[in-house]
Backbone as JSON Lines, residues from 0, in Angstrom:
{"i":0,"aa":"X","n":[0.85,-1.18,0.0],"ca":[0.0,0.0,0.0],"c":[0.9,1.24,0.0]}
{"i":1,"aa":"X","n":[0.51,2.37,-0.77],"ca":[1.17,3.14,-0.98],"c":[1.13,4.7,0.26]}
{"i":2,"aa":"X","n":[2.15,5.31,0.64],"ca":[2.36,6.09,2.12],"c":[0.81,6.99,1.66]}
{"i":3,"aa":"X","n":[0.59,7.13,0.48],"ca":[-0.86,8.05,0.6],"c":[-1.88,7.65,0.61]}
{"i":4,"aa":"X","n":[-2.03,6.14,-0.01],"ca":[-3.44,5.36,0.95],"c":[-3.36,5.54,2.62]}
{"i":5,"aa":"X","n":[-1.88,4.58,3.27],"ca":[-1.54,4.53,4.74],"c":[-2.26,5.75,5.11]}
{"i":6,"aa":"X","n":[-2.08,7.08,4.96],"ca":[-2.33,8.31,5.32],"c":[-4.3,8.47,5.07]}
{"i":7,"aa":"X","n":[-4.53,7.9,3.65],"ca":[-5.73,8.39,4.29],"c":[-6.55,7.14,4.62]}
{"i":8,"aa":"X","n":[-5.7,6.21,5.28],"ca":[-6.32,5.4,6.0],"c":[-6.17,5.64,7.59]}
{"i":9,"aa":"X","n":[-5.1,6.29,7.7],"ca":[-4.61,6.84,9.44],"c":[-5.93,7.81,9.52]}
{"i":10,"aa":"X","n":[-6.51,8.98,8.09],"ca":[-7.24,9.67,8.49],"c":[-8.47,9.65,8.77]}
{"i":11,"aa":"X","n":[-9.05,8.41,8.0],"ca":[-10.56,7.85,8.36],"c":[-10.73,7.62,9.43]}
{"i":12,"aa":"X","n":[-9.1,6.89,10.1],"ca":[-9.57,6.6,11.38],"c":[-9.46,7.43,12.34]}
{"i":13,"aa":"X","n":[-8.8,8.62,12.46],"ca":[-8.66,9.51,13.76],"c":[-9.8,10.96,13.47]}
{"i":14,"aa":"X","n":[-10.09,11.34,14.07],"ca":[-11.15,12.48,14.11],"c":[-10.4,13.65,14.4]}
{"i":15,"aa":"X","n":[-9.13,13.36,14.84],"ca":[-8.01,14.56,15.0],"c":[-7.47,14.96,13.92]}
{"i":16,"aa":"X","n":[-7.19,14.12,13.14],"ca":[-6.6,14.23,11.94],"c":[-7.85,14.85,10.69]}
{"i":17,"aa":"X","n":[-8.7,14.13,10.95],"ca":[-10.08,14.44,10.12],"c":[-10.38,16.24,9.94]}
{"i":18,"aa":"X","n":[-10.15,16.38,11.29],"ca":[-10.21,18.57,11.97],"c":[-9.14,18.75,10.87]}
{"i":19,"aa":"X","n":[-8.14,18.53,11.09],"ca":[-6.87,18.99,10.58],"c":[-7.25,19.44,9.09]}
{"i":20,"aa":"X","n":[-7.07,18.18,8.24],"ca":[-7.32,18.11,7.33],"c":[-8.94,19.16,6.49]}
{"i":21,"aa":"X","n":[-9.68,19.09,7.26],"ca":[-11.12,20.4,6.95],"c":[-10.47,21.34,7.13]}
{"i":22,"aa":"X","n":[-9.35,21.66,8.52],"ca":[-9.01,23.1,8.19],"c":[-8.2,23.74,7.27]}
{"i":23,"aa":"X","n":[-7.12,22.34,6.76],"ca":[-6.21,22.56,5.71],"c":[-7.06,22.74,4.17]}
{"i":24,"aa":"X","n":[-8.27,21.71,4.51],"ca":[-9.46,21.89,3.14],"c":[-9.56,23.75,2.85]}
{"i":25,"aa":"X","n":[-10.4,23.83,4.16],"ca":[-11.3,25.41,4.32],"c":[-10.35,26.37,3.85]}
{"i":26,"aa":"X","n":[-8.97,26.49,4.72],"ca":[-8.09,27.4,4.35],"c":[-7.77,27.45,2.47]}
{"i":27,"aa":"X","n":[-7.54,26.69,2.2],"ca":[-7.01,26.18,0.86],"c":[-7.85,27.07,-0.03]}
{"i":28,"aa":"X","n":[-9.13,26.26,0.2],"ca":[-10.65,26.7,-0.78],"c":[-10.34,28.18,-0.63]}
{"i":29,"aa":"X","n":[-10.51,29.11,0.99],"ca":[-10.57,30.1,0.81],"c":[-9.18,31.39,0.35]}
{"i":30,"aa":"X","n":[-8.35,30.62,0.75],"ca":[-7.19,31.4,-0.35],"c":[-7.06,31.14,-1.48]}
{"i":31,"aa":"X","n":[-7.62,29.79,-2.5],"ca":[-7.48,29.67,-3.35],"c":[-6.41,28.93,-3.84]}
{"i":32,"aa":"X","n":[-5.61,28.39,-2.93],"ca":[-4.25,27.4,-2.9],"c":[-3.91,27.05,-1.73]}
{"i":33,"aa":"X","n":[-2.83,25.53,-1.81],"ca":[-2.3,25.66,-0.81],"c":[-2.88,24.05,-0.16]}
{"i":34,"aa":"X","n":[-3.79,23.34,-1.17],"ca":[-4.25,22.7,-0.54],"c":[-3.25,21.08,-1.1]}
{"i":35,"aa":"X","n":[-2.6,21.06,-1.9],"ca":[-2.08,19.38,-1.81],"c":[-0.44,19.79,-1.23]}
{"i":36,"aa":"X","n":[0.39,21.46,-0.68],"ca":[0.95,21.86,0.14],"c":[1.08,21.21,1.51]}
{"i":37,"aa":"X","n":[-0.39,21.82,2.13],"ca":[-0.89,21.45,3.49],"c":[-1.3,19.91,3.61]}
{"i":38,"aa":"X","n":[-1.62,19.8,3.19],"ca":[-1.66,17.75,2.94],"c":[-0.7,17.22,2.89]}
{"i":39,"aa":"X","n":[0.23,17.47,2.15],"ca":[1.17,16.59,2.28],"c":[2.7,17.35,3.74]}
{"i":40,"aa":"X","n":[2.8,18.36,3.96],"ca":[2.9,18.69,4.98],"c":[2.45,17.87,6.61]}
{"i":41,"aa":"X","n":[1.01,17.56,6.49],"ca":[0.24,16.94,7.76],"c":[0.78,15.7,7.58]}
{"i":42,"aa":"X","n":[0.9,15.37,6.42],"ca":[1.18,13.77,6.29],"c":[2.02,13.71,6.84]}
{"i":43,"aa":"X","n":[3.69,14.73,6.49],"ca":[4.61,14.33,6.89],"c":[5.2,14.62,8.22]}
{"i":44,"aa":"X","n":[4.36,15.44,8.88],"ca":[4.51,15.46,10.62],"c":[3.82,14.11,10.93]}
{"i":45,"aa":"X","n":[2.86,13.28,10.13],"ca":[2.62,11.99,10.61],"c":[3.23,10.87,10.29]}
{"i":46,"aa":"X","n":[4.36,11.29,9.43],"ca":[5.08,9.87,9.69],"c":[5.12,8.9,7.89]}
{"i":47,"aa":"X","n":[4.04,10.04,7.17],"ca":[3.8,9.69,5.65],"c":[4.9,10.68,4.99]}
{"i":48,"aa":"X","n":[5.07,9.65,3.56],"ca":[6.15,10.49,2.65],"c":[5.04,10.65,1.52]}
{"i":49,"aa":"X","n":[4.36,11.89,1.4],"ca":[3.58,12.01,0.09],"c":[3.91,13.75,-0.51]}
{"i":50,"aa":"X","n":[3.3,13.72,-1.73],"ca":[4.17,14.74,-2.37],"c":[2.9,15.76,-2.72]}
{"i":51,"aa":"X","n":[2.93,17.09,-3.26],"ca":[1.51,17.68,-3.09],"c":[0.62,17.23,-4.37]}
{"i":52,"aa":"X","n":[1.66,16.98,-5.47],"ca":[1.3,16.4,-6.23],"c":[0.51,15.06,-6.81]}
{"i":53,"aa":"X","n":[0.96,14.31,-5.44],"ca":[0.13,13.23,-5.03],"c":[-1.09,13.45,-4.48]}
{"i":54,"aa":"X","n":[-1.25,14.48,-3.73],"ca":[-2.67,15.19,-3.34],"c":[-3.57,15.05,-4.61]}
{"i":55,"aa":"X","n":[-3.11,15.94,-5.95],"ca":[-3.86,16.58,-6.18],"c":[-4.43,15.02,-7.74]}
{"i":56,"aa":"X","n":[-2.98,14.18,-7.45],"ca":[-3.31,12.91,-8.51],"c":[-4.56,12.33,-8.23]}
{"i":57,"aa":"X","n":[-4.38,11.93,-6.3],"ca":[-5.58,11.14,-5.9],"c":[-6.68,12.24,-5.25]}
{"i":58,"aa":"X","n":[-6.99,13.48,-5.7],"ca":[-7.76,14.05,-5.42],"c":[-9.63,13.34,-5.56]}
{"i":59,"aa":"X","n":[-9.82,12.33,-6.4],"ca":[-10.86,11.56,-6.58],"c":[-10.6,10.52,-5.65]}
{"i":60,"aa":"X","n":[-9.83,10.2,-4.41],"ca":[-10.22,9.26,-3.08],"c":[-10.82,9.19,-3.04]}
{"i":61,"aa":"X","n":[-12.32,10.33,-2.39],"ca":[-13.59,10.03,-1.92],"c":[-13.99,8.52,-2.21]}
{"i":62,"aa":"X","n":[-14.38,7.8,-1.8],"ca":[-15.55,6.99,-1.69],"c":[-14.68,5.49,-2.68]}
{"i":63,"aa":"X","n":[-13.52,5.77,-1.91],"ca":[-12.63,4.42,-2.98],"c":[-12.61,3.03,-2.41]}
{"i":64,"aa":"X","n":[-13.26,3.31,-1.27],"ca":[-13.42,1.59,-0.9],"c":[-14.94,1.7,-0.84]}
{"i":65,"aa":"X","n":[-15.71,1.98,-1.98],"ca":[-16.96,1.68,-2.14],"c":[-17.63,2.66,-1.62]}
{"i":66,"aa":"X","n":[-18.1,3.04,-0.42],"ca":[-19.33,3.18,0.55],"c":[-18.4,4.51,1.08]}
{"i":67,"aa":"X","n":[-18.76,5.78,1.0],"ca":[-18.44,6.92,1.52],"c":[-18.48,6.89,2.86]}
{"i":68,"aa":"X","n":[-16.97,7.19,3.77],"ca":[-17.33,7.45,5.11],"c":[-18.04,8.73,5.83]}
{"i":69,"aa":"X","n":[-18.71,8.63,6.96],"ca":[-19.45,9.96,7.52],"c":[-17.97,10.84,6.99]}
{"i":70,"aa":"X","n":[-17.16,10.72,7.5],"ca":[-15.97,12.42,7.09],"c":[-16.03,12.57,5.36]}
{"i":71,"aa":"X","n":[-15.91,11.57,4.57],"ca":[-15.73,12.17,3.18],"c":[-17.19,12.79,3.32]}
{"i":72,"aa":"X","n":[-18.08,12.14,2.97],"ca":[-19.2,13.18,2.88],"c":[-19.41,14.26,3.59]}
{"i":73,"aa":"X","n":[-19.3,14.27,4.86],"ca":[-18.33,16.12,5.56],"c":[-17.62,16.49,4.55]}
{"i":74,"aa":"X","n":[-16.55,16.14,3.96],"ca":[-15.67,17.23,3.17],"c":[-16.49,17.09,1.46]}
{"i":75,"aa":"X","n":[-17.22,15.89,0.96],"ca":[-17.96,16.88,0.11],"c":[-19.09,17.72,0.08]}
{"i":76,"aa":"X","n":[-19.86,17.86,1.62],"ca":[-21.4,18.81,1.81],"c":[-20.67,19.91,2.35]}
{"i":77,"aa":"X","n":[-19.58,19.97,2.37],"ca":[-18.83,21.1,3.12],"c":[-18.8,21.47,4.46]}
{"i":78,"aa":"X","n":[-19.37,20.07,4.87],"ca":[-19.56,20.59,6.7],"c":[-18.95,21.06,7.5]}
{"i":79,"aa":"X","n":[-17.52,21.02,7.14],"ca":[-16.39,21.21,7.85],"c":[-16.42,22.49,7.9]}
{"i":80,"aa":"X","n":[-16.81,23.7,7.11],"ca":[-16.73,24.78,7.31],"c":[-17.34,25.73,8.77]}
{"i":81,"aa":"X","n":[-16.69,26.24,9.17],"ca":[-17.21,26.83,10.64],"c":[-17.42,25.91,11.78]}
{"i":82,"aa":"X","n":[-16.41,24.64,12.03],"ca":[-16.2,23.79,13.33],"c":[-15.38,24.26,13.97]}
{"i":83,"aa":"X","n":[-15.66,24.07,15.4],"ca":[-15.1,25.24,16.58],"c":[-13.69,24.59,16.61]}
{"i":84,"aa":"X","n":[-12.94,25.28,16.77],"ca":[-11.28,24.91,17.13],"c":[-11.33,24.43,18.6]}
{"i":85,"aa":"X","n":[-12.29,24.66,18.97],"ca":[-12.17,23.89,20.76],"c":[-11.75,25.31,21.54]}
{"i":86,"aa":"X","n":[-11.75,26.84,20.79],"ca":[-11.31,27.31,21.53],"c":[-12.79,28.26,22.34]}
């Protein structure tokens, strides 16, 4: 399996990582870049070697082992937008 499946298999499963990743989404969308940057960045404070370019290859992940998880469908209804930082 390749370090950018591993990764967004680490991310289905943690809900920490899931935040991360919406905020790296949100920011992205709303500057307009920045988003297979910040992805592959998160990856690599986790321990993944992926490139931004690899972001933007497997940008069609969503829903690749069949059956969409509750978070992909968050990041395609856009839910993620305006979740509290906990602060």
């Amino acid at each position: 399996m390749s370090d950018f499946q591993n990764f967004r298999t680490a991310v289905l499963e943690d809900e920490d990582l899931q935040e991360q990743v919406i905020s790296i989404v949100n920011t992205a969308t709303a500057n307009g870049s920045g988003l297979g940057d910040g992805i592959a960045t998160l990856a690599k404070t986790h321990g993944y070697s992926i490139t931004s370019d690899e972001v933007y290859t497997h940008a069609d992940f969503l829903g690749q082992d069949g059956d969409l998880t509750d978070f992909e469908l968050k990041m395609i209804s856009g839910g993620g937008r305006g979740t509290s930082s906990g602060c």
